[in-house]
PQR file with spaces between the fields and no chain letter, atoms N, CA, C, O and H, PARSE charges and radii, in Angstrom:
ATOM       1  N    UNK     1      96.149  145.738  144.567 -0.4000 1.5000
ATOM       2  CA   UNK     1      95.193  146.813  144.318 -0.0000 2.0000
ATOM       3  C    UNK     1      95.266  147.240  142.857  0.5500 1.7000
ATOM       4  O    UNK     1      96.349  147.171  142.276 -0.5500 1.4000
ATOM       5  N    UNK     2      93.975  147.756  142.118 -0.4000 1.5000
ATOM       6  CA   UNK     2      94.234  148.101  140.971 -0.0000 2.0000
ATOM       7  C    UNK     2      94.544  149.543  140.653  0.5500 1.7000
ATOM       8  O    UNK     2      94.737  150.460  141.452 -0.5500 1.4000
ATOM       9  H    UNK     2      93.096  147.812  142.591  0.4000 1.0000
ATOM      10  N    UNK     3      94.551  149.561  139.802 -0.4000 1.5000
ATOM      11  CA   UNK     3      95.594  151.143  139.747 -0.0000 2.0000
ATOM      12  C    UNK     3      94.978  152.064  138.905  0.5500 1.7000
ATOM      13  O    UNK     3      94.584  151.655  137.813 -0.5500 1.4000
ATOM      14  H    UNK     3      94.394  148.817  139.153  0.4000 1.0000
ATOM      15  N    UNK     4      94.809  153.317  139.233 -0.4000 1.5000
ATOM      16  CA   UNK     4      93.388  154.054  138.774 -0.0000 2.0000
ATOM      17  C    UNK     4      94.166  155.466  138.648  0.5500 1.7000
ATOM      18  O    UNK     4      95.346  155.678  138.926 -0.5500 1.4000
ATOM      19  H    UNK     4      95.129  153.649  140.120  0.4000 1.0000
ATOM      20  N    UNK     5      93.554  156.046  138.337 -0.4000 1.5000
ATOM      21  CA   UNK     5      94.042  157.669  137.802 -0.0000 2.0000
ATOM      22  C    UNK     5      93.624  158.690  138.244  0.5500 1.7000
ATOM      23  O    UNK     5      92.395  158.763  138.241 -0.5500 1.4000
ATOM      24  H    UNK     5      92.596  155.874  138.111  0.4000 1.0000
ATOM      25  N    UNK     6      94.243  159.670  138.697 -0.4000 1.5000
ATOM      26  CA   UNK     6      94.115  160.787  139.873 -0.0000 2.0000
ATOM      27  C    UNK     6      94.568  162.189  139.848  0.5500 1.7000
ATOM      28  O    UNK     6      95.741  162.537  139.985 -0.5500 1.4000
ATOM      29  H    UNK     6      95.241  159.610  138.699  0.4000 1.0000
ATOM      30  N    UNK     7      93.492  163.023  139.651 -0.4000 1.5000
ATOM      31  CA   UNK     7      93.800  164.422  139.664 -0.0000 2.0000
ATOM      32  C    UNK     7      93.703  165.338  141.103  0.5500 1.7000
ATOM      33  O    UNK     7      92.803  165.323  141.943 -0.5500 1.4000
ATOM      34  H    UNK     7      92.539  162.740  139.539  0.4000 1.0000
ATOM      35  N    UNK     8      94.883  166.090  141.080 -0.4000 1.5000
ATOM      36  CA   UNK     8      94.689  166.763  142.356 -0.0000 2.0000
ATOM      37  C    UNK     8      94.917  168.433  142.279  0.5500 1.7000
ATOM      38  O    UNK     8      96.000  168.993  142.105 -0.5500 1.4000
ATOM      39  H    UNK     8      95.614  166.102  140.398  0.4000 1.0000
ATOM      40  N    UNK     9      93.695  169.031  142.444 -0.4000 1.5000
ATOM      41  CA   UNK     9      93.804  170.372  141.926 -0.0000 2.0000
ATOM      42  C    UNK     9      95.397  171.405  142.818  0.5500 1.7000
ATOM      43  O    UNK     9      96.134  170.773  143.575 -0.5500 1.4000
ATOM      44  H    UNK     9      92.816  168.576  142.586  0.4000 1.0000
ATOM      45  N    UNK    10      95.645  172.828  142.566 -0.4000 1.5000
ATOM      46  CA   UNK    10      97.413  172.754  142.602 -0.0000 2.0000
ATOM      47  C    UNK    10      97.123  173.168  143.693  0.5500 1.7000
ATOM      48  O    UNK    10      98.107  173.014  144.417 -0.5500 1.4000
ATOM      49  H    UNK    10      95.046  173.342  141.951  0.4000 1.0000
ATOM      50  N    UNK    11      95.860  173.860  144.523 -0.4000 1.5000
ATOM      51  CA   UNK    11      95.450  174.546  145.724 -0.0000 2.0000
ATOM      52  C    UNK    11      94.442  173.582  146.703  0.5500 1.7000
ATOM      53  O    UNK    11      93.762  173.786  147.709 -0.5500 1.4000
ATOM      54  H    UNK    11      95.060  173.984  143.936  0.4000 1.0000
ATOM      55  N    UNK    12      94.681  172.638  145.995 -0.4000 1.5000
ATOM      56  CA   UNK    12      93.766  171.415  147.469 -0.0000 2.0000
ATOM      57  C    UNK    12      95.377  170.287  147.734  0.5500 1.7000
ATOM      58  O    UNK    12      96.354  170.065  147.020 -0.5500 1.4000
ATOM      59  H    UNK    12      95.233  172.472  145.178  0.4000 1.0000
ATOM      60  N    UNK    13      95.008  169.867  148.956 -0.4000 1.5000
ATOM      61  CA   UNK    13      95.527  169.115  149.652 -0.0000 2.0000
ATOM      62  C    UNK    13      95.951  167.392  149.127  0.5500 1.7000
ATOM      63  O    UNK    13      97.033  166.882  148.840 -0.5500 1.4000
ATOM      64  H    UNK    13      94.214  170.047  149.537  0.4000 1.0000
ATOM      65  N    UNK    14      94.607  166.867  149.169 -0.4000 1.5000
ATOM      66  CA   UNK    14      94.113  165.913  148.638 -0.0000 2.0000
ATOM      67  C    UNK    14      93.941  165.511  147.564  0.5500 1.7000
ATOM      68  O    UNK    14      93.001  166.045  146.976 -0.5500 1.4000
ATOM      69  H    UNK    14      93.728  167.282  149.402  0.4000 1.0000
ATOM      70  N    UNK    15      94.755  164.372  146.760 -0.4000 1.5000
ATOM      71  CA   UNK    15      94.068  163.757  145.204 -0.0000 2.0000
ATOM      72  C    UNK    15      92.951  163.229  144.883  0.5500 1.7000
ATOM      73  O    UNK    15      92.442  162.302  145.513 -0.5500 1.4000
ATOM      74  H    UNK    15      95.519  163.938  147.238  0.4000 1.0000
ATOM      75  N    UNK    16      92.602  163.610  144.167 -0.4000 1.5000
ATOM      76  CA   UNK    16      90.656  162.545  143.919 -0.0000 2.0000
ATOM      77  C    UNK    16      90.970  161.788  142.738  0.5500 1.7000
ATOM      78  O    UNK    16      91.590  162.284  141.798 -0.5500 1.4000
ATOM      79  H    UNK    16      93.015  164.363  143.655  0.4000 1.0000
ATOM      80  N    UNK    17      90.490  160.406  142.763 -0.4000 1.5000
ATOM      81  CA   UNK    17      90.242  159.401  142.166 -0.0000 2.0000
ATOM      82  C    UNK    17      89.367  160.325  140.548  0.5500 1.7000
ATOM      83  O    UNK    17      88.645  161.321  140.526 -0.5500 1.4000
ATOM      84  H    UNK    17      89.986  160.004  143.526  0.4000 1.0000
ATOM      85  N    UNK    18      89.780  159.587  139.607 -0.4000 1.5000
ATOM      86  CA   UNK    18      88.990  159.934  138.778 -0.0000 2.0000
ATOM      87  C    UNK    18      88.529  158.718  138.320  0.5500 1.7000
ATOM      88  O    UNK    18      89.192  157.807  137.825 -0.5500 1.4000
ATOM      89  H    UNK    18      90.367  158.777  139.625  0.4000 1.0000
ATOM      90  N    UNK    19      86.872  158.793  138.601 -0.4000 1.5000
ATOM      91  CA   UNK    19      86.145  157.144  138.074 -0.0000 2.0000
ATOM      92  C    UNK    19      86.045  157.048  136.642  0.5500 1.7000
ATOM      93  O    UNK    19      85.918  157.862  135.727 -0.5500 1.4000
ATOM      94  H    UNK    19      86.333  159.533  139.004  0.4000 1.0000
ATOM      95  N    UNK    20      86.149  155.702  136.740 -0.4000 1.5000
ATOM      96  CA   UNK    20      86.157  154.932  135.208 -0.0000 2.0000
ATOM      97  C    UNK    20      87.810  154.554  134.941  0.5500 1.7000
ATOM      98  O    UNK    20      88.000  153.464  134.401 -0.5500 1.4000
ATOM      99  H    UNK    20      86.252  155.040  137.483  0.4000 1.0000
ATOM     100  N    UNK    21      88.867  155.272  135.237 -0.4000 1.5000
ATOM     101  CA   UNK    21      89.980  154.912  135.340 -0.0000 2.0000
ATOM     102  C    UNK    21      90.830  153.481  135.784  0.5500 1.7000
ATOM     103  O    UNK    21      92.024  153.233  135.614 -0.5500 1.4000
ATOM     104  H    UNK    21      88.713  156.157  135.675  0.4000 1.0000
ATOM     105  N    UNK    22      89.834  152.691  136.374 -0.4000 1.5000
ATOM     106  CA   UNK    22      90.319  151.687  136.987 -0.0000 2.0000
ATOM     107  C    UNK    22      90.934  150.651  136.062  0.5500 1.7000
ATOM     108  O    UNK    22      90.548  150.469  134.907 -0.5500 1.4000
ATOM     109  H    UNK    22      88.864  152.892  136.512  0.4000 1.0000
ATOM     110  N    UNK    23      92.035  149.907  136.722 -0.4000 1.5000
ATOM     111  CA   UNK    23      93.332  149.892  135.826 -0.0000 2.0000
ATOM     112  C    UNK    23      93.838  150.586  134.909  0.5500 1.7000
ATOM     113  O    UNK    23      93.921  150.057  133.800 -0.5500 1.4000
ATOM     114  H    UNK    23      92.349  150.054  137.660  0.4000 1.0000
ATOM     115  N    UNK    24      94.148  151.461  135.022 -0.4000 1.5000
ATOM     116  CA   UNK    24      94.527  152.858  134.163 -0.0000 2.0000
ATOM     117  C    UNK    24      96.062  152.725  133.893  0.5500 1.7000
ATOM     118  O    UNK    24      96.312  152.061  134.899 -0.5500 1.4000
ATOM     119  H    UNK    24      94.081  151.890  135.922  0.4000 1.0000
ATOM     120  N    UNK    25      97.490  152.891  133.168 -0.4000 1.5000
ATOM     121  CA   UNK    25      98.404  152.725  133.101 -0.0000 2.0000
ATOM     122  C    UNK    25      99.069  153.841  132.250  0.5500 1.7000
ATOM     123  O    UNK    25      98.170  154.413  131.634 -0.5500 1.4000
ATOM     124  H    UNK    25      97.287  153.430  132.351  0.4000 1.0000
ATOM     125  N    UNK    26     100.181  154.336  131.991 -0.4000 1.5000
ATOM     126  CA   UNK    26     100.690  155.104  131.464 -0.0000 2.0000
ATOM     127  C    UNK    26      99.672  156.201  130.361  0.5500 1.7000
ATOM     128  O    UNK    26      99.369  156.109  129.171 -0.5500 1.4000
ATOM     129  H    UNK    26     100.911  153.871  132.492  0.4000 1.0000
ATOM     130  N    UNK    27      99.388  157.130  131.339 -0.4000 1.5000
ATOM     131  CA   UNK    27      98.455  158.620  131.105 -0.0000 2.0000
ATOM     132  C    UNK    27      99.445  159.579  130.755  0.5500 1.7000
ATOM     133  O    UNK    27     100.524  159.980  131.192 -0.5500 1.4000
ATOM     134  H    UNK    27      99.635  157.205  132.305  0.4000 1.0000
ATOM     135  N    UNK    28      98.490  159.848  129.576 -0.4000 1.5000
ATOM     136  CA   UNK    28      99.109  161.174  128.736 -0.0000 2.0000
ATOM     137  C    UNK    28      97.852  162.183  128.678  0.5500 1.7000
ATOM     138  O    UNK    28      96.707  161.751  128.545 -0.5500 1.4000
ATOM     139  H    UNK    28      97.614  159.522  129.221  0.4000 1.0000
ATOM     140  N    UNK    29      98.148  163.561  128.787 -0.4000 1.5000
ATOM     141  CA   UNK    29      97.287  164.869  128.663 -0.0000 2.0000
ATOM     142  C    UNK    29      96.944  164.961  127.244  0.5500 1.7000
ATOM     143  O    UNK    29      97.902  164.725  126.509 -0.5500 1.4000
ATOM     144  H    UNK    29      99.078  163.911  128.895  0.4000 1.0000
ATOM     145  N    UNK    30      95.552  165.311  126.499 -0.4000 1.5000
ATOM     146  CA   UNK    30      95.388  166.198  125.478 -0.0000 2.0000
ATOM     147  C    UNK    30      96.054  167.278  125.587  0.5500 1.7000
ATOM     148  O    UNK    30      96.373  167.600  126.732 -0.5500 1.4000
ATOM     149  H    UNK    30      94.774  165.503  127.096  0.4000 1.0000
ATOM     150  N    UNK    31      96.445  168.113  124.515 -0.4000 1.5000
ATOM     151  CA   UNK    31      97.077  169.734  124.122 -0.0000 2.0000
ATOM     152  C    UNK    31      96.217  170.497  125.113  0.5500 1.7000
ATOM     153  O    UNK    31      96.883  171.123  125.937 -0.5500 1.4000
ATOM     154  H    UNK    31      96.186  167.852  123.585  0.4000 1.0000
ATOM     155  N    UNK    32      94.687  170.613  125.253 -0.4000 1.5000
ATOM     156  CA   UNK    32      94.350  171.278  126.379 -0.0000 2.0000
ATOM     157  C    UNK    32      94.048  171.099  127.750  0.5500 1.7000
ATOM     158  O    UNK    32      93.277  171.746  128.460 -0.5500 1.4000
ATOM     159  H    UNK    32      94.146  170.104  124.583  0.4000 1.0000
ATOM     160  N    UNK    33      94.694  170.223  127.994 -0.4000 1.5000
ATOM     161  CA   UNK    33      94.513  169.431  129.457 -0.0000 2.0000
ATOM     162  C    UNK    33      93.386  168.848  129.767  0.5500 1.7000
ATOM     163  O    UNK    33      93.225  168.403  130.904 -0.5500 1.4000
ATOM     164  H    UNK    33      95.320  169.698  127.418  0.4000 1.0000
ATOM     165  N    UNK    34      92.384  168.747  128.775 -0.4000 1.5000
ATOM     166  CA   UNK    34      90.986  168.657  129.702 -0.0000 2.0000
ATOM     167  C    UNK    34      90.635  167.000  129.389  0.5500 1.7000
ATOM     168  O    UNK    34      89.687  166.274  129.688 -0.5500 1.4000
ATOM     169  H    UNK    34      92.515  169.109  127.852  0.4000 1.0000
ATOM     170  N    UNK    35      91.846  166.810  128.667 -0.4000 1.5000
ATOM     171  CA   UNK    35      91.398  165.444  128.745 -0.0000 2.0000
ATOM     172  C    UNK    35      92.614  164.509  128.627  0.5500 1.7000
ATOM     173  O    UNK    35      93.699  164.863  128.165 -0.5500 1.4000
ATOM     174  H    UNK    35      92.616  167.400  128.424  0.4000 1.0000
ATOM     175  N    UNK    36      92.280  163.074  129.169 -0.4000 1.5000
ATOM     176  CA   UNK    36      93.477  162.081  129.201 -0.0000 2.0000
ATOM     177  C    UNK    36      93.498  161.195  128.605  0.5500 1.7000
ATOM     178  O    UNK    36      92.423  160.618  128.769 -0.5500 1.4000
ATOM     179  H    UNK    36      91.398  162.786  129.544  0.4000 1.0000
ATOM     180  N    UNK    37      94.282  160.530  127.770 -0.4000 1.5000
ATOM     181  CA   UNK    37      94.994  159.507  127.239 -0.0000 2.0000
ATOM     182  C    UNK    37      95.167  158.148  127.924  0.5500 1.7000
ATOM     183  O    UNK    37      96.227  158.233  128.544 -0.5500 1.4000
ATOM     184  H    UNK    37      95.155  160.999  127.637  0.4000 1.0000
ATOM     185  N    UNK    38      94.650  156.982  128.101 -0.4000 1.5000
ATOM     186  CA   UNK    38      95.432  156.020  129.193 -0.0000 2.0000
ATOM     187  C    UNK    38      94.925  154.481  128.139  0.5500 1.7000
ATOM     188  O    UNK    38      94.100  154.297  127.244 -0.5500 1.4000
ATOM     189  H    UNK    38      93.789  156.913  127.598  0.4000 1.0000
ATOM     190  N    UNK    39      96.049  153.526  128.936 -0.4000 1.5000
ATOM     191  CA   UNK    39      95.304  152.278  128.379 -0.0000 2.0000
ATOM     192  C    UNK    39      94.782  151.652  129.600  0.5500 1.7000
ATOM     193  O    UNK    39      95.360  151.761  130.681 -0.5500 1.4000
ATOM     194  H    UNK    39      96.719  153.675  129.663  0.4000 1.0000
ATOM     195  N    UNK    40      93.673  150.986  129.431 -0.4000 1.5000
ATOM     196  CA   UNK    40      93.412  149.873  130.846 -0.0000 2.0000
ATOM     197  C    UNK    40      92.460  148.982  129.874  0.5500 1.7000
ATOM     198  O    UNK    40      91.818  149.280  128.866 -0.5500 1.4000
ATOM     199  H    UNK    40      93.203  150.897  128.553  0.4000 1.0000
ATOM     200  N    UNK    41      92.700  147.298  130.865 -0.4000 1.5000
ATOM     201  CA   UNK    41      91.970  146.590  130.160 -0.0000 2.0000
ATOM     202  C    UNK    41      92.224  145.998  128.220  0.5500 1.7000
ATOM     203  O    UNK    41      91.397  145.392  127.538 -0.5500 1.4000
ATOM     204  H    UNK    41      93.222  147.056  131.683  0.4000 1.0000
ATOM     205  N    UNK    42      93.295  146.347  127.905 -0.4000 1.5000
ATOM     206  CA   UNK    42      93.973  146.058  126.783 -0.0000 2.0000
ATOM     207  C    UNK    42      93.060  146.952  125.691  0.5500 1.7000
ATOM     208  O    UNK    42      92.673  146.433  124.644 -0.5500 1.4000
ATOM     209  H    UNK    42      93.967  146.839  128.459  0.4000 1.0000
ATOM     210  N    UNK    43      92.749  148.361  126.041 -0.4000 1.5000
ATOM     211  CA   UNK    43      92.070  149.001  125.411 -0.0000 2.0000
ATOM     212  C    UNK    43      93.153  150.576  125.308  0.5500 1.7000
ATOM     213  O    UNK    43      93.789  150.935  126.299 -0.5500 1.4000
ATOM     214  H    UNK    43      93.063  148.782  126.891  0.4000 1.0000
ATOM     215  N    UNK    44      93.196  151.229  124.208 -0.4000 1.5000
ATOM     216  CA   UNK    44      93.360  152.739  124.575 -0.0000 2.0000
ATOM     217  C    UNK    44      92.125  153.743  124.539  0.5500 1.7000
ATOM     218  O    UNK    44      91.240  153.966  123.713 -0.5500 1.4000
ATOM     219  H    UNK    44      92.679  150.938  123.403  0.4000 1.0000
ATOM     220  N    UNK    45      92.515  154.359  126.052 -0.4000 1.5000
ATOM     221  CA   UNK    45      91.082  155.035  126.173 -0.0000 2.0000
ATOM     222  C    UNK    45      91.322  156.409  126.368  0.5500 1.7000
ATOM     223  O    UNK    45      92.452  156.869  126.528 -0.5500 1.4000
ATOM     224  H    UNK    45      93.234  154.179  126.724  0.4000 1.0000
ATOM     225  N    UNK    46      89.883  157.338  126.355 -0.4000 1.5000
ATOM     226  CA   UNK    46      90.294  158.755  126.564 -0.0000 2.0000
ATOM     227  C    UNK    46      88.892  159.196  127.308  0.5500 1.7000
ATOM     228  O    UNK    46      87.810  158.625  127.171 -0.5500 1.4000
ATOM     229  H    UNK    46      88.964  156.965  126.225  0.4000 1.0000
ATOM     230  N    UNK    47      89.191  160.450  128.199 -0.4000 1.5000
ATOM     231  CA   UNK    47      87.882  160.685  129.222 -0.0000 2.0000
ATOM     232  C    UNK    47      88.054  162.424  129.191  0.5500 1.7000
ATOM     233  O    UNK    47      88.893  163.217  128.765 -0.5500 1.4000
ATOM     234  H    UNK    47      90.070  160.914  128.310  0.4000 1.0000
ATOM     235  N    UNK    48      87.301  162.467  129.599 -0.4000 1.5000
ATOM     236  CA   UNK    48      87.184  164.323  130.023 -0.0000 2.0000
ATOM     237  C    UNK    48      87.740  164.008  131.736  0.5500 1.7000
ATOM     238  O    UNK    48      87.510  162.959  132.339 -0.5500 1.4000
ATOM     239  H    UNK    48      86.619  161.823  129.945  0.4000 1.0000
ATOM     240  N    UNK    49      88.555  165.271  132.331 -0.4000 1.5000
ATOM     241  CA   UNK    49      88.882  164.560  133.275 -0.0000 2.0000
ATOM     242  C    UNK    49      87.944  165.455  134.249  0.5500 1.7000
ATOM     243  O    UNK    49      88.145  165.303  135.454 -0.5500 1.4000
ATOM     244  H    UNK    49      88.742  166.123  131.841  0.4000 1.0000
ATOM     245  N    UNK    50      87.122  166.206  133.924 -0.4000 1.5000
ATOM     246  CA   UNK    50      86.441  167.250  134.762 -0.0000 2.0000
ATOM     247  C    UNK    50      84.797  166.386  134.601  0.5500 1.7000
ATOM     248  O    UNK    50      83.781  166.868  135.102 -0.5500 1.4000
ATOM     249  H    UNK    50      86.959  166.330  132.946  0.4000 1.0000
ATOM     250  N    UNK    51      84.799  165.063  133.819 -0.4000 1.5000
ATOM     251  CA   UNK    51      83.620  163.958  134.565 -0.0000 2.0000
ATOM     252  C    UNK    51      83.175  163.114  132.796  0.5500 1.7000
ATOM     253  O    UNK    51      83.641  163.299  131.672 -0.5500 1.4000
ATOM     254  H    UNK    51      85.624  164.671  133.413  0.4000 1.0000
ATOM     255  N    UNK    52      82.328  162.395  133.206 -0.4000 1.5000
ATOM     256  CA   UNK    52      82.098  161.540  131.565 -0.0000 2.0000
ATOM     257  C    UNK    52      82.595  160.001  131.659  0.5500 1.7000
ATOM     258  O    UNK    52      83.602  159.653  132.275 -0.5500 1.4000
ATOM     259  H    UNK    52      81.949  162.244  134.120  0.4000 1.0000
ATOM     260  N    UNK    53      82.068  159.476  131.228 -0.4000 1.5000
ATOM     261  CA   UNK    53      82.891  158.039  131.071 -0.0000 2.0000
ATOM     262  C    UNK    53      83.958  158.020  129.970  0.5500 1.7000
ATOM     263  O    UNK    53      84.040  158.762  128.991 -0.5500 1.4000
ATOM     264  H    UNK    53      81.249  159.759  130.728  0.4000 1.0000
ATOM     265  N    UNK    54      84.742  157.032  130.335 -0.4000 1.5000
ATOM     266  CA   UNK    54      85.731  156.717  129.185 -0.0000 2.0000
ATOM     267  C    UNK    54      85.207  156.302  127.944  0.5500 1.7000
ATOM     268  O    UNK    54      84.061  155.865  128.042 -0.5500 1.4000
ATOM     269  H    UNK    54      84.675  156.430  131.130  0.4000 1.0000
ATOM     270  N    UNK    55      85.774  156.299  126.590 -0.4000 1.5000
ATOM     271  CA   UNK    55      85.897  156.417  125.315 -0.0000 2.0000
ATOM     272  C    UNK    55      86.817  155.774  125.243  0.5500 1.7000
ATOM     273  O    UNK    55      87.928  156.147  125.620 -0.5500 1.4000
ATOM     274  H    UNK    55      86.705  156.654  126.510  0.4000 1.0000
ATOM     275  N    UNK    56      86.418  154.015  124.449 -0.4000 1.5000
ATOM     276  CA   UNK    56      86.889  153.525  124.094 -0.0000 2.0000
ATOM     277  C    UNK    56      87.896  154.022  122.719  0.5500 1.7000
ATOM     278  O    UNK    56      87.235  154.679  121.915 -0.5500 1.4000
ATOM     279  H    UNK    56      85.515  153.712  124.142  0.4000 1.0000
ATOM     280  N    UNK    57      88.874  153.891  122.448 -0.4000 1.5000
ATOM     281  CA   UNK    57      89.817  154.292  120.943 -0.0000 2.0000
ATOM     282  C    UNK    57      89.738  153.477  120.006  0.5500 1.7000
ATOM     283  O    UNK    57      89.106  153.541  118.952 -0.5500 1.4000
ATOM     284  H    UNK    57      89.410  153.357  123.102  0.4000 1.0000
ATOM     285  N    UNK    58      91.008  151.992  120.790 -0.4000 1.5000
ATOM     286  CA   UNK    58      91.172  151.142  119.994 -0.0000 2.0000
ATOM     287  C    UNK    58      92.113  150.165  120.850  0.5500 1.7000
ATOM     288  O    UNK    58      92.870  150.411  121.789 -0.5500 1.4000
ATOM     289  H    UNK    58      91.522  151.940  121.646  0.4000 1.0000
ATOM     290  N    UNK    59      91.797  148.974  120.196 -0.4000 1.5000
ATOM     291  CA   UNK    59      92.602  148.107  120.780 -0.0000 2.0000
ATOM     292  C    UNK    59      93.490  148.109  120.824  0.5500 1.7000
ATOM     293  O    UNK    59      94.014  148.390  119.746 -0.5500 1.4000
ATOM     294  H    UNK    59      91.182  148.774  119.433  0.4000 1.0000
ATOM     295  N    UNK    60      94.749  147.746  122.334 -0.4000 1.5000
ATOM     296  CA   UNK    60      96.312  148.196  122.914 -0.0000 2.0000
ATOM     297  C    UNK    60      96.109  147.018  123.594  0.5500 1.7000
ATOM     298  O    UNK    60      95.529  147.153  124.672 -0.5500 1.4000
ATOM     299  H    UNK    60      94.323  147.518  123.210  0.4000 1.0000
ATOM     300  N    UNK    61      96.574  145.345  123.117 -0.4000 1.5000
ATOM     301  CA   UNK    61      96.893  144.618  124.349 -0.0000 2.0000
ATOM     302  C    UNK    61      98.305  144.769  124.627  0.5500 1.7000
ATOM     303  O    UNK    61      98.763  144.031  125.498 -0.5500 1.4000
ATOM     304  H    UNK    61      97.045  145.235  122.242  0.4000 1.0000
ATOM     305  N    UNK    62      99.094  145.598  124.043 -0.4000 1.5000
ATOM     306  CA   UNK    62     100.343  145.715  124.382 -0.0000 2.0000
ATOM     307  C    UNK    62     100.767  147.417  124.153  0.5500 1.7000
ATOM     308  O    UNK    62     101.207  147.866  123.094 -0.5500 1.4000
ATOM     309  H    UNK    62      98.722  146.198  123.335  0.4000 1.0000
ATOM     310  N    UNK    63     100.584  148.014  125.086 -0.4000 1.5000
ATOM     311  CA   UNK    63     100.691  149.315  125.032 -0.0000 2.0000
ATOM     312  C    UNK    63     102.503  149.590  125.604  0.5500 1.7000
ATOM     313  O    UNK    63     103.259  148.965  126.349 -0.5500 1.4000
ATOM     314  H    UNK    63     100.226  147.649  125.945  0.4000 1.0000
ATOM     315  N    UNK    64     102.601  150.680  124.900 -0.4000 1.5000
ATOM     316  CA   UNK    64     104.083  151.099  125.219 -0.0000 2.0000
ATOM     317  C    UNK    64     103.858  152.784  125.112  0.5500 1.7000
ATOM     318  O    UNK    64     104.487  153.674  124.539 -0.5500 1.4000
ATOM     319  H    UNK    64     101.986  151.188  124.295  0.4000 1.0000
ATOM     320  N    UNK    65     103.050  152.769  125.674 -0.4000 1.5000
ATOM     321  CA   UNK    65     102.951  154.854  125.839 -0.0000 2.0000
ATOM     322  C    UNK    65     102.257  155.490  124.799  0.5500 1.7000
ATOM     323  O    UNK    65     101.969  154.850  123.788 -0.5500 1.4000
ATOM     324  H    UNK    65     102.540  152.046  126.139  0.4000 1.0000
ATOM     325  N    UNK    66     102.000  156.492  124.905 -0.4000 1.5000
ATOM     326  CA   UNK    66     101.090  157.586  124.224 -0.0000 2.0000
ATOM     327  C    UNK    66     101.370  158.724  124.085  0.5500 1.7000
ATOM     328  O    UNK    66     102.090  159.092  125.014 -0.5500 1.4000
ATOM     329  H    UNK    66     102.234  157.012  125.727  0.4000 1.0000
ATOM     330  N    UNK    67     101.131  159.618  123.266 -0.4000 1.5000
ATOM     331  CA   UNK    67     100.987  161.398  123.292 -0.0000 2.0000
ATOM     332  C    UNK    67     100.434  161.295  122.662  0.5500 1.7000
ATOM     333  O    UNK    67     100.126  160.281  122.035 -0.5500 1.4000
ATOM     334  H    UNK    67     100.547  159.319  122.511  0.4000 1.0000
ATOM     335  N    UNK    68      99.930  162.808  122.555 -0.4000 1.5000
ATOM     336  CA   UNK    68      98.581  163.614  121.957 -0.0000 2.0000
ATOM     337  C    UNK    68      99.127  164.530  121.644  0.5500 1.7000
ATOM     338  O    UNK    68      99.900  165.203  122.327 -0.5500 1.4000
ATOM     339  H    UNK    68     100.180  163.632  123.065  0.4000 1.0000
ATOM     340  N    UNK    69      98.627  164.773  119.972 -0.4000 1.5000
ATOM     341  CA   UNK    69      99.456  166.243  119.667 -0.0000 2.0000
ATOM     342  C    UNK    69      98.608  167.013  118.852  0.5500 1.7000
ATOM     343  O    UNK    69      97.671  166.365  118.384 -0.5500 1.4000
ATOM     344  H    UNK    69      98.000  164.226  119.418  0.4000 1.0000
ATOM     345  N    UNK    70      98.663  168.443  118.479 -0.4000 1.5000
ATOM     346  CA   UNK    70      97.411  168.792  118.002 -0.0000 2.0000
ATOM     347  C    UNK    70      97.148  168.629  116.464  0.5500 1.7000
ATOM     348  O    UNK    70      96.051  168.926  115.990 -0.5500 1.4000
ATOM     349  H    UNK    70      99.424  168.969  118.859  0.4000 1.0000
């Protein structure tokens, strides 16, 4: 299965898929949470996580982690 990225609000039950994420791998938060950091597809990408497609960065065929700082 491929591996995708998932927010789950702190007062619901259930995680929801966040689309466009698919193959998603080591996710890091922006400074204001509203957005994420991830590589998939040998790309580093970034999304709004409250909806939007991903935003390509830059090319990561070999990613080893991320942060975001302000």
């Amino acid at each position: 299965a491929e591996s995708r990225l998932f927010v789950r609000e702190l007062a619901a039950l259930e995680p929801v898929v966040v689309v466009g994420t698919e193959g998603a791998k080591q996710p890091f938060w922006s400074p204001d949470s509203k957005s994420v950091g991830f590589f998939a597809r040998g790309k580093l990408m970034t999304m709004a996580v409250d909806g939007g497609a991903p935003v390509t960065i830059a090319d990561a065929p070999d990613p080893r982690g991320g942060t975001w700082s302000a």
